[in-house]
PQR file of N, CA, C, O and H, with PARSE charges and radii, in Angstrom:
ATOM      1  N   UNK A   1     -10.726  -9.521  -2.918 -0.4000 1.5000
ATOM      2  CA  UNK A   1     -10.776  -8.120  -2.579 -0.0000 2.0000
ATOM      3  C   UNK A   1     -10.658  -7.316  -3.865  0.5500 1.7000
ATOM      4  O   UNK A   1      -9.955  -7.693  -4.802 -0.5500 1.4000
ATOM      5  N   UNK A   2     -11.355  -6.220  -3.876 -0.4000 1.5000
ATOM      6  CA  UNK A   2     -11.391  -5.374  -5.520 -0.0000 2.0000
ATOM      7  C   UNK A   2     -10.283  -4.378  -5.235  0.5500 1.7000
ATOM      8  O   UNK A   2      -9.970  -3.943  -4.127 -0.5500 1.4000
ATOM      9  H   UNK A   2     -11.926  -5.914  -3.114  0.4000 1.0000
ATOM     10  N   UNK A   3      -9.811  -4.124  -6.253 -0.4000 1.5000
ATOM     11  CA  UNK A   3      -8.852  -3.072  -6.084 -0.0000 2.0000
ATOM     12  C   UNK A   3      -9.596  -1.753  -6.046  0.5500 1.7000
ATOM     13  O   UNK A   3     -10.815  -1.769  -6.215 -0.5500 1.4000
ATOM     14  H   UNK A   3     -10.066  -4.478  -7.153  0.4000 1.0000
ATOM     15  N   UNK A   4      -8.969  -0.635  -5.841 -0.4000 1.5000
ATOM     16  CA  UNK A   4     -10.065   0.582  -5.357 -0.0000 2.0000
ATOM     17  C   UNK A   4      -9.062   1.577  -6.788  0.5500 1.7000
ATOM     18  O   UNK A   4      -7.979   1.478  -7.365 -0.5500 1.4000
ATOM     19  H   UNK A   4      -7.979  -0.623  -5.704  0.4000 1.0000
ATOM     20  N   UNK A   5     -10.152   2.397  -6.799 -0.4000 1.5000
ATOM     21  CA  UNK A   5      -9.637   3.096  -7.984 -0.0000 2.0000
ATOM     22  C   UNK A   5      -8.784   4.136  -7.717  0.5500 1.7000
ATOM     23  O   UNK A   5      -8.216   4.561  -8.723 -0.5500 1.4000
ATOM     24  H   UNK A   5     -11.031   2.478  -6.330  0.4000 1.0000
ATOM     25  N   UNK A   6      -8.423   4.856  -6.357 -0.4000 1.5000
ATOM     26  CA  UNK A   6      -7.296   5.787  -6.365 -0.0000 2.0000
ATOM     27  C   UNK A   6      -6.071   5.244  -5.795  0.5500 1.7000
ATOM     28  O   UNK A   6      -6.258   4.527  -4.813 -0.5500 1.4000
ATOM     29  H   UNK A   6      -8.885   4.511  -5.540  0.4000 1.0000
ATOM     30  N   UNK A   7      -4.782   5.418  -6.190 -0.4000 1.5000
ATOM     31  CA  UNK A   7      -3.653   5.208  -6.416 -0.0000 2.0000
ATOM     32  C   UNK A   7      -2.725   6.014  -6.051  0.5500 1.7000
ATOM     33  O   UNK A   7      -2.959   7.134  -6.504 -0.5500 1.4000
ATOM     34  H   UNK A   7      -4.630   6.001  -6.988  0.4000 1.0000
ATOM     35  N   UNK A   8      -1.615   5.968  -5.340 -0.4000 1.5000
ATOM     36  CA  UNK A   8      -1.029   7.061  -4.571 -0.0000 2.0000
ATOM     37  C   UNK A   8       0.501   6.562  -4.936  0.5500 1.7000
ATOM     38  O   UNK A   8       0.724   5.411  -4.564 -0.5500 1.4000
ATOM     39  H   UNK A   8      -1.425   5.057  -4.972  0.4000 1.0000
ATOM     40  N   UNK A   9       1.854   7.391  -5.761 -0.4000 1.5000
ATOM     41  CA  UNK A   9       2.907   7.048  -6.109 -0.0000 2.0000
ATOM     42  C   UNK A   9       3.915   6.481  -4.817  0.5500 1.7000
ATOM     43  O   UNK A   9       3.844   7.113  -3.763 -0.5500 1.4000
ATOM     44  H   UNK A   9       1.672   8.326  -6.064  0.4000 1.0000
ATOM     45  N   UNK A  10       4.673   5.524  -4.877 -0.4000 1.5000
ATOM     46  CA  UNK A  10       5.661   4.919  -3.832 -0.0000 2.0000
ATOM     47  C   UNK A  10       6.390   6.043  -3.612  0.5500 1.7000
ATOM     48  O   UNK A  10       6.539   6.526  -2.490 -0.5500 1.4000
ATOM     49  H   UNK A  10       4.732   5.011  -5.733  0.4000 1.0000
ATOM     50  N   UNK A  11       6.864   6.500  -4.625 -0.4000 1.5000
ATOM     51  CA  UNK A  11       8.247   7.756  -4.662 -0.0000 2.0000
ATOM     52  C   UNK A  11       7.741   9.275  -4.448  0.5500 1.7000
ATOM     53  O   UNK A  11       7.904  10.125  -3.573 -0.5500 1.4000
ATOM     54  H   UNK A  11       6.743   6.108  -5.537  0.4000 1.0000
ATOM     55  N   UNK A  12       7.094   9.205  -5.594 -0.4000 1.5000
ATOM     56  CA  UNK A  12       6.501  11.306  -5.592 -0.0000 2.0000
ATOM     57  C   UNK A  12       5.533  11.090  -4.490  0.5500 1.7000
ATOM     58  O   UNK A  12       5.631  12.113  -3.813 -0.5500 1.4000
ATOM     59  H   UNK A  12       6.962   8.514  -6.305  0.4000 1.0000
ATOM     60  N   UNK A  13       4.581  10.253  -3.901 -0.4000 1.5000
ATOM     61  CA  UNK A  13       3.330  10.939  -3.324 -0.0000 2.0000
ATOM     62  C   UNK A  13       2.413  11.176  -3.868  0.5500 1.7000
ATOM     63  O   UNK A  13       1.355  11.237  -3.241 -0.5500 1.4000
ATOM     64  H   UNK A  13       4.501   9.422  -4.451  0.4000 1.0000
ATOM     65  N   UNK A  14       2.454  11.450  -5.515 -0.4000 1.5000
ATOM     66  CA  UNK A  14       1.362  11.919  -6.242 -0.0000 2.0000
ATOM     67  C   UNK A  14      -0.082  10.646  -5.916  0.5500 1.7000
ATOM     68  O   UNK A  14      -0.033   9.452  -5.618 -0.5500 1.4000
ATOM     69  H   UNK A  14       3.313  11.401  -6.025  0.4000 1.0000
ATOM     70  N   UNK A  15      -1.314  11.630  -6.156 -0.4000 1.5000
ATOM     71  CA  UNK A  15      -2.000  10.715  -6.720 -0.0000 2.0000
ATOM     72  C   UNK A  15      -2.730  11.111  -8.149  0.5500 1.7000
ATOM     73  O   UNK A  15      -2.901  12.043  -8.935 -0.5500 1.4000
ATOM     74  H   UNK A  15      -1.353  12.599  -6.398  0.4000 1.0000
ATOM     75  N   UNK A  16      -3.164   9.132  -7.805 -0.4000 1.5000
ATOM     76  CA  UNK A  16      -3.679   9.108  -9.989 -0.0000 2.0000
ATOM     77  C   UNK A  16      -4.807   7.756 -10.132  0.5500 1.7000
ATOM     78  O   UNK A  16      -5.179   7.068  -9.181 -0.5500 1.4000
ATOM     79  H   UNK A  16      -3.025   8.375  -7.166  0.4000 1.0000
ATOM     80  N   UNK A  17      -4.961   7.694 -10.655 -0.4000 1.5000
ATOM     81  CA  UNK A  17      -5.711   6.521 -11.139 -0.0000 2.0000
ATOM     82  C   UNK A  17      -5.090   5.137 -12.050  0.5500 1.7000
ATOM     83  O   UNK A  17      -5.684   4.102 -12.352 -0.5500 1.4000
ATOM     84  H   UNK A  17      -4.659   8.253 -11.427  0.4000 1.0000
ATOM     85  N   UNK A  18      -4.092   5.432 -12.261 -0.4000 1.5000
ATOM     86  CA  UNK A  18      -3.403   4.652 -13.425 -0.0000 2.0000
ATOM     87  C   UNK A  18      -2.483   3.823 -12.303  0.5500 1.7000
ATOM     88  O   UNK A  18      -2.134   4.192 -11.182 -0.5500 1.4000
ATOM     89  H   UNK A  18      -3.610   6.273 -12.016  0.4000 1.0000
ATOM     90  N   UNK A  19      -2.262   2.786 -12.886 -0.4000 1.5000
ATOM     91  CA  UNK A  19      -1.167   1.795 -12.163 -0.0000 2.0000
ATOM     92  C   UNK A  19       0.024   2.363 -12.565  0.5500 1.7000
ATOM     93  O   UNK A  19       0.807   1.568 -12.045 -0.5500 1.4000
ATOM     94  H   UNK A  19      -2.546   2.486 -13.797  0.4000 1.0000
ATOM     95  N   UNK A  20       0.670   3.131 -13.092 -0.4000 1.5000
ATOM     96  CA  UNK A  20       1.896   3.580 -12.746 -0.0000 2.0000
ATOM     97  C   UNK A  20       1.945   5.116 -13.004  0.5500 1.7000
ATOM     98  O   UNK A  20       1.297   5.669 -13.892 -0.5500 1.4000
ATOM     99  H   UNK A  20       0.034   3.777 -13.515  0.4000 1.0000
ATOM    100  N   UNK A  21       2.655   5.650 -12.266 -0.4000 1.5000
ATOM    101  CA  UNK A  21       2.765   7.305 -11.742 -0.0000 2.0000
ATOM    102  C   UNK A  21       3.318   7.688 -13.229  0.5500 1.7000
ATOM    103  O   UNK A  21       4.212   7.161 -13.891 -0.5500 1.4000
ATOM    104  H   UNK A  21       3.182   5.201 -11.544  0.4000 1.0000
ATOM    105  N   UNK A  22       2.348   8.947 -13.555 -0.4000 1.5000
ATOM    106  CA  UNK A  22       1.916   9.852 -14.747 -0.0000 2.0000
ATOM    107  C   UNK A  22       3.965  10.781 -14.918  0.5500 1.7000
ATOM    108  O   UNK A  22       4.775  10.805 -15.844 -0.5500 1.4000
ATOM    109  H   UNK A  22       1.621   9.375 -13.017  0.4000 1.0000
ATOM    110  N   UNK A  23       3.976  11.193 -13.896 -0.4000 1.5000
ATOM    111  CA  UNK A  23       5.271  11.706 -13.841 -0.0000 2.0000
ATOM    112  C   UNK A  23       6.770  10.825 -14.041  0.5500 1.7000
ATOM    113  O   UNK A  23       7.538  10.789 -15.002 -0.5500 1.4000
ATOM    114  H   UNK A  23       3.318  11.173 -13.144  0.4000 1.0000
ATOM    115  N   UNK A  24       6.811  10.264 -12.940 -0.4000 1.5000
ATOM    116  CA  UNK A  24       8.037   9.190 -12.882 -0.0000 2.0000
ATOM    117  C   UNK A  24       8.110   7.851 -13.639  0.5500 1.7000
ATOM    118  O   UNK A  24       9.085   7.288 -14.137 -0.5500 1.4000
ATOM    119  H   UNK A  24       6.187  10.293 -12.159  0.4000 1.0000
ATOM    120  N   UNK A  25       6.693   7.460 -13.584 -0.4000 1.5000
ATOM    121  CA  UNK A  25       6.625   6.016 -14.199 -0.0000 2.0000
ATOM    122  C   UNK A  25       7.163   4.822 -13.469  0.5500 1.7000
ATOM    123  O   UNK A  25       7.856   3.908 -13.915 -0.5500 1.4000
ATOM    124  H   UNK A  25       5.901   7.917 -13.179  0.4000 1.0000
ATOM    125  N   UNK A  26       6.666   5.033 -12.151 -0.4000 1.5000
ATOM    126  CA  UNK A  26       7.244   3.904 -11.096 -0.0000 2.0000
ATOM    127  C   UNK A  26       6.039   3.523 -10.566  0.5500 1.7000
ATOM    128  O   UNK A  26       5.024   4.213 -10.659 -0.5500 1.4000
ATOM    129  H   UNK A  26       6.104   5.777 -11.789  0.4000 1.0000
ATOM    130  N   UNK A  27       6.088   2.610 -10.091 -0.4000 1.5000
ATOM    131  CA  UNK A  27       4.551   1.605  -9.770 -0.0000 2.0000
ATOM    132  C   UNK A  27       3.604   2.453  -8.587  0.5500 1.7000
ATOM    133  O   UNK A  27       4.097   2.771  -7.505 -0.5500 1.4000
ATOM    134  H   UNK A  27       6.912   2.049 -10.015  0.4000 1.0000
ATOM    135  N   UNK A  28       2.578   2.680  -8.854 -0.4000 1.5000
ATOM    136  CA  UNK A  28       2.076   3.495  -7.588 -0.0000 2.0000
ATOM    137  C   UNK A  28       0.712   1.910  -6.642  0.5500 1.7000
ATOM    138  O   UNK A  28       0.282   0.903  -7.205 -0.5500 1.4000
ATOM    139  H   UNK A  28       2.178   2.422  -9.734  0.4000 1.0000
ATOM    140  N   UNK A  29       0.544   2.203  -5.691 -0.4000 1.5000
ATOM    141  CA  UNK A  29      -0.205   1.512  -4.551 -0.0000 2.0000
ATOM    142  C   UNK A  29      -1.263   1.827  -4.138  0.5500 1.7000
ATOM    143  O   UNK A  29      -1.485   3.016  -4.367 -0.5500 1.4000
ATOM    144  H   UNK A  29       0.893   3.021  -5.233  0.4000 1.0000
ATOM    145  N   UNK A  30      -2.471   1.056  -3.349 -0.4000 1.5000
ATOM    146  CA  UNK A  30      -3.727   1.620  -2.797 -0.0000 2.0000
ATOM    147  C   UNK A  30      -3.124   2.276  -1.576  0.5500 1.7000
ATOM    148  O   UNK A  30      -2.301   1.884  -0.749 -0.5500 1.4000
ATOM    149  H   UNK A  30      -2.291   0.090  -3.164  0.4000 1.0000
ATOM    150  N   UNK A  31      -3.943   3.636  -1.763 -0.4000 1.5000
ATOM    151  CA  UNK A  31      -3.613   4.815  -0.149 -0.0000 2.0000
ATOM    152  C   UNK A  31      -4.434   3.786   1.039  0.5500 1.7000
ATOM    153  O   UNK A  31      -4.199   4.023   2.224 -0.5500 1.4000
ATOM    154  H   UNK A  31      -4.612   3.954  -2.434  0.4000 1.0000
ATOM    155  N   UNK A  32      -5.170   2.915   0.765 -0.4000 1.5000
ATOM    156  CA  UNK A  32      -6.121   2.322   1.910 -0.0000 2.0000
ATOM    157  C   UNK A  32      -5.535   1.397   2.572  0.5500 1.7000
ATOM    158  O   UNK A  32      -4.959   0.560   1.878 -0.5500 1.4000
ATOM    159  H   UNK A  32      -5.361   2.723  -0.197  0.4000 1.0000
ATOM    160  N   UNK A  33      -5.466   1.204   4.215 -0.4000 1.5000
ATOM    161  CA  UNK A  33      -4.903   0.156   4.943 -0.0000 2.0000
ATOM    162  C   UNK A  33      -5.484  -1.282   4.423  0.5500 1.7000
ATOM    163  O   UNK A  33      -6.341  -1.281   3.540 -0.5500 1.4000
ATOM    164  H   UNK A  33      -5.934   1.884   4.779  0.4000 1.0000
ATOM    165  N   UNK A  34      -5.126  -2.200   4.842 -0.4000 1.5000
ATOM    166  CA  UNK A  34      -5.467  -3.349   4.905 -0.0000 2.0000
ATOM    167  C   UNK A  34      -6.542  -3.823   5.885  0.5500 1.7000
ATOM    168  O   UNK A  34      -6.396  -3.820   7.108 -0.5500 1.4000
ATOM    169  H   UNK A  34      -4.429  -2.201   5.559  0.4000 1.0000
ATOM    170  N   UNK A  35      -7.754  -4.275   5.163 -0.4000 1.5000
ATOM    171  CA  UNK A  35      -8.736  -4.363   6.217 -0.0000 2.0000
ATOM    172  C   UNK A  35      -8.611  -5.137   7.512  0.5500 1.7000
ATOM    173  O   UNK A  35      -7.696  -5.954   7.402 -0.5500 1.4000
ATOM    174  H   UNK A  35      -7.873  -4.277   4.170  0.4000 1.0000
ATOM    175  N   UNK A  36      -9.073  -5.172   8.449 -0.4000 1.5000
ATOM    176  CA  UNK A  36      -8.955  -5.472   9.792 -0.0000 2.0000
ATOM    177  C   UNK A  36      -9.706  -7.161   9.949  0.5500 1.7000
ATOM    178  O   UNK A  36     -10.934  -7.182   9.867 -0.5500 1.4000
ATOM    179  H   UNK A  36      -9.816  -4.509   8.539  0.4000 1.0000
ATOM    180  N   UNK A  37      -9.110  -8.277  10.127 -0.4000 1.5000
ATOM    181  CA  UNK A  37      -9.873  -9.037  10.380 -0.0000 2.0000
ATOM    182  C   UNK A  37      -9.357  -9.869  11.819  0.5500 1.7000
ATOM    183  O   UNK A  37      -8.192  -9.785  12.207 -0.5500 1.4000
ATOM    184  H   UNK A  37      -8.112  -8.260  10.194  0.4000 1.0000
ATOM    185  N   UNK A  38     -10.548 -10.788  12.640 -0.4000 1.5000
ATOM    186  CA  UNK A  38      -9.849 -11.483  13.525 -0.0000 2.0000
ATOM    187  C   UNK A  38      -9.341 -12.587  13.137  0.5500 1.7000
ATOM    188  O   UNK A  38      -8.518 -12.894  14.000 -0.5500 1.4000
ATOM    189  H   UNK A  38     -11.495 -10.856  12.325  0.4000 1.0000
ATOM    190  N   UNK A  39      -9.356 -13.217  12.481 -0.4000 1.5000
ATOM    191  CA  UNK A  39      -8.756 -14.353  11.929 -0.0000 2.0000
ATOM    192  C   UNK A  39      -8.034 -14.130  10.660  0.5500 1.7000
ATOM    193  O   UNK A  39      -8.156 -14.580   9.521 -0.5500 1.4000
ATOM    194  H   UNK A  39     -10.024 -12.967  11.781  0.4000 1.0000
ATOM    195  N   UNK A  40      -7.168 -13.208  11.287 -0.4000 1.5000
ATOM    196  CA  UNK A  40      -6.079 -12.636  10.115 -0.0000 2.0000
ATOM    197  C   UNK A  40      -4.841 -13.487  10.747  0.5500 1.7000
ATOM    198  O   UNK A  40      -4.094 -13.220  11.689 -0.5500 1.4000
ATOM    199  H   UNK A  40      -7.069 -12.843  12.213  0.4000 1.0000
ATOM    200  N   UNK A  41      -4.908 -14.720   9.790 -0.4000 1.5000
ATOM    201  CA  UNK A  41      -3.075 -15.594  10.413 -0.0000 2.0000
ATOM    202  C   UNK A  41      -1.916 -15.137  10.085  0.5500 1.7000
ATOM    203  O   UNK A  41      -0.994 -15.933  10.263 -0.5500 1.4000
ATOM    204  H   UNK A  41      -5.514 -14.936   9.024  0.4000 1.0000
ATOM    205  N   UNK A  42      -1.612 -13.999   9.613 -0.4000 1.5000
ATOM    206  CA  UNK A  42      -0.605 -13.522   9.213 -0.0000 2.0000
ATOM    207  C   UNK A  42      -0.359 -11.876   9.770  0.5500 1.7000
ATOM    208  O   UNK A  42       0.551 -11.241   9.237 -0.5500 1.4000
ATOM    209  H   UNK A  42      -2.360 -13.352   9.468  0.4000 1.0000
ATOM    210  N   UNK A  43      -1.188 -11.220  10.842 -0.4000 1.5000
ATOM    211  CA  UNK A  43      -1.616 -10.478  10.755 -0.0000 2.0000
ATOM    212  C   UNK A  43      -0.439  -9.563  12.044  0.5500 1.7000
ATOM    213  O   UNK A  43      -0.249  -8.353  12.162 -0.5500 1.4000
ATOM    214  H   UNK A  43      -1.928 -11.736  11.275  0.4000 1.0000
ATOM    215  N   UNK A  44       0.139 -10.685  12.810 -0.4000 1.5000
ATOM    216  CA  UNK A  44       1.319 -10.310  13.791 -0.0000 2.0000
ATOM    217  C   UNK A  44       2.381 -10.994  13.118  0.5500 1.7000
ATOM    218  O   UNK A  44       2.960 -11.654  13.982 -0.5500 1.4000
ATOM    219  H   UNK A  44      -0.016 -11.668  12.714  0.4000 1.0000
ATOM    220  N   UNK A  45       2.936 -11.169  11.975 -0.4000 1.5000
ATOM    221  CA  UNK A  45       4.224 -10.927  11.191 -0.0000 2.0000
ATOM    222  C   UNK A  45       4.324  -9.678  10.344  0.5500 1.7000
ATOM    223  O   UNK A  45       5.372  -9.085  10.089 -0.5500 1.4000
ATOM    224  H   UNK A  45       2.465 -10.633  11.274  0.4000 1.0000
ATOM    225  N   UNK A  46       2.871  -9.284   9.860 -0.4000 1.5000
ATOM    226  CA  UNK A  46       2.888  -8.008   9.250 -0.0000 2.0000
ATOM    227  C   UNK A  46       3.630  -6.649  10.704  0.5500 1.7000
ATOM    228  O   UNK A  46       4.602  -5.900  10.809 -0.5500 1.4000
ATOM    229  H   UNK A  46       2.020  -9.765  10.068  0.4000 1.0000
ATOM    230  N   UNK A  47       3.021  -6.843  11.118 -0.4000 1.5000
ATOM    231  CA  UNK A  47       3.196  -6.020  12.699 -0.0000 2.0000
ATOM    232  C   UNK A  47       4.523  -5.727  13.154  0.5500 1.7000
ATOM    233  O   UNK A  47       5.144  -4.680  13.339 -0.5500 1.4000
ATOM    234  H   UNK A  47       2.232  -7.451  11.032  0.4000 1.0000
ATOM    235  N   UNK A  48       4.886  -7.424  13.331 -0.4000 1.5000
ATOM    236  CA  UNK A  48       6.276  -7.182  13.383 -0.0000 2.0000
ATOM    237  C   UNK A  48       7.167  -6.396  12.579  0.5500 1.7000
ATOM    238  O   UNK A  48       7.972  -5.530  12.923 -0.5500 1.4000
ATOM    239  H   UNK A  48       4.382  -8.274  13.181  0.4000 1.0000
ATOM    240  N   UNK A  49       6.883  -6.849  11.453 -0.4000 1.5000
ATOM    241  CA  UNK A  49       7.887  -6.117  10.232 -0.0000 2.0000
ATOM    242  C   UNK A  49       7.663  -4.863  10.370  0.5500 1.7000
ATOM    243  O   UNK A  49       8.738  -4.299  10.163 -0.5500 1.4000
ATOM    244  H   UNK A  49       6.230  -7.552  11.174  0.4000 1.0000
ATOM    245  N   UNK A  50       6.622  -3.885  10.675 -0.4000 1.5000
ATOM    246  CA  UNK A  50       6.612  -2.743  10.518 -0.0000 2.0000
ATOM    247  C   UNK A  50       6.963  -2.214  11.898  0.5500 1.7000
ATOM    248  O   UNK A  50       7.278  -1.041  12.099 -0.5500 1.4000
ATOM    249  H   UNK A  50       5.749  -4.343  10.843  0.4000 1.0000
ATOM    250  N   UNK A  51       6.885  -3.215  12.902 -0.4000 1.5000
ATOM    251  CA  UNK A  51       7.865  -2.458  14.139 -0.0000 2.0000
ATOM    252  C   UNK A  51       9.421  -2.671  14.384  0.5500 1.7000
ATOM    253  O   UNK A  51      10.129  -2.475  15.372 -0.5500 1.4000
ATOM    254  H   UNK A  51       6.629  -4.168  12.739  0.4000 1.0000
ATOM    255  N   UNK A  52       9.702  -3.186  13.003 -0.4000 1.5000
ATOM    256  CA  UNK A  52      11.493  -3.233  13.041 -0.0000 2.0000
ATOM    257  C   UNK A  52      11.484  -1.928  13.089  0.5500 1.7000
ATOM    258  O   UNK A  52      10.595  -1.251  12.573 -0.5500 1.4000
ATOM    259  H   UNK A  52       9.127  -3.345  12.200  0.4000 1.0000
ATOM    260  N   UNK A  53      12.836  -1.289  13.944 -0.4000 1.5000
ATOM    261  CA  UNK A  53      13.661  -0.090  13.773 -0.0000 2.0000
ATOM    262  C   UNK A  53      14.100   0.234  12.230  0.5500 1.7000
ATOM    263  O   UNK A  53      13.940   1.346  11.728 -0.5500 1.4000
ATOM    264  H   UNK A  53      13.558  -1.839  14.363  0.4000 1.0000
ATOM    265  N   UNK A  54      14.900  -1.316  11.274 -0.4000 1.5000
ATOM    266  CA  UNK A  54      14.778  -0.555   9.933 -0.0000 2.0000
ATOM    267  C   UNK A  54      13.902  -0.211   8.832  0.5500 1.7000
ATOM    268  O   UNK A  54      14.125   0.509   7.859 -0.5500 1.4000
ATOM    269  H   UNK A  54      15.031  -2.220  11.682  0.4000 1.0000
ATOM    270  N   UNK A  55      12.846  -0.870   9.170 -0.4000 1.5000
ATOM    271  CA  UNK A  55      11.652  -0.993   8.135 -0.0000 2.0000
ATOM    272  C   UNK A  55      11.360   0.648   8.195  0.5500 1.7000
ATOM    273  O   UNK A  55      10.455   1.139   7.520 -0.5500 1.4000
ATOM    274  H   UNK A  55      12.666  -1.455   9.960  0.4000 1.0000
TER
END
C-alpha cells in the first residue's frame, strides 16, 4: 500500500505533508481509513478495539 501524501497531526489536528507536525514535532498519520476488504483476517479485532468503552 503507498503512503498518501497528506498527513494530519495525532495531537494539534493540523495538517502537513511532512512526517512529523511543523508546530509540535510529534508524529502525524494518514487522515484516510483503512481500505475495506473481504478477506480482511484481522478486520473484527480492529472493530473490537475501537468498540471498547476505553479506546
Amino acid at each position: 500500500m503507498t503512503d498518501s501524501l497528506l498527513r494530519v497531526c495525532r495531537t494539534c489536528g493540523r495538517y502537513t505533508l511532512s512526517p512529523n507536525c511543523p508546530v509540535d514535532h510529534s508524529e502525524t498519520r494518514t487522515p484516510h481509513p483503512v481500505r475495506f476488504s473481504p478477506q480482511d483476517r484481522w478486520g473484527k479485532y480492529r472493530r473490537a478495539l475501537q468498540a471498547e468503552p476505553g479506546s
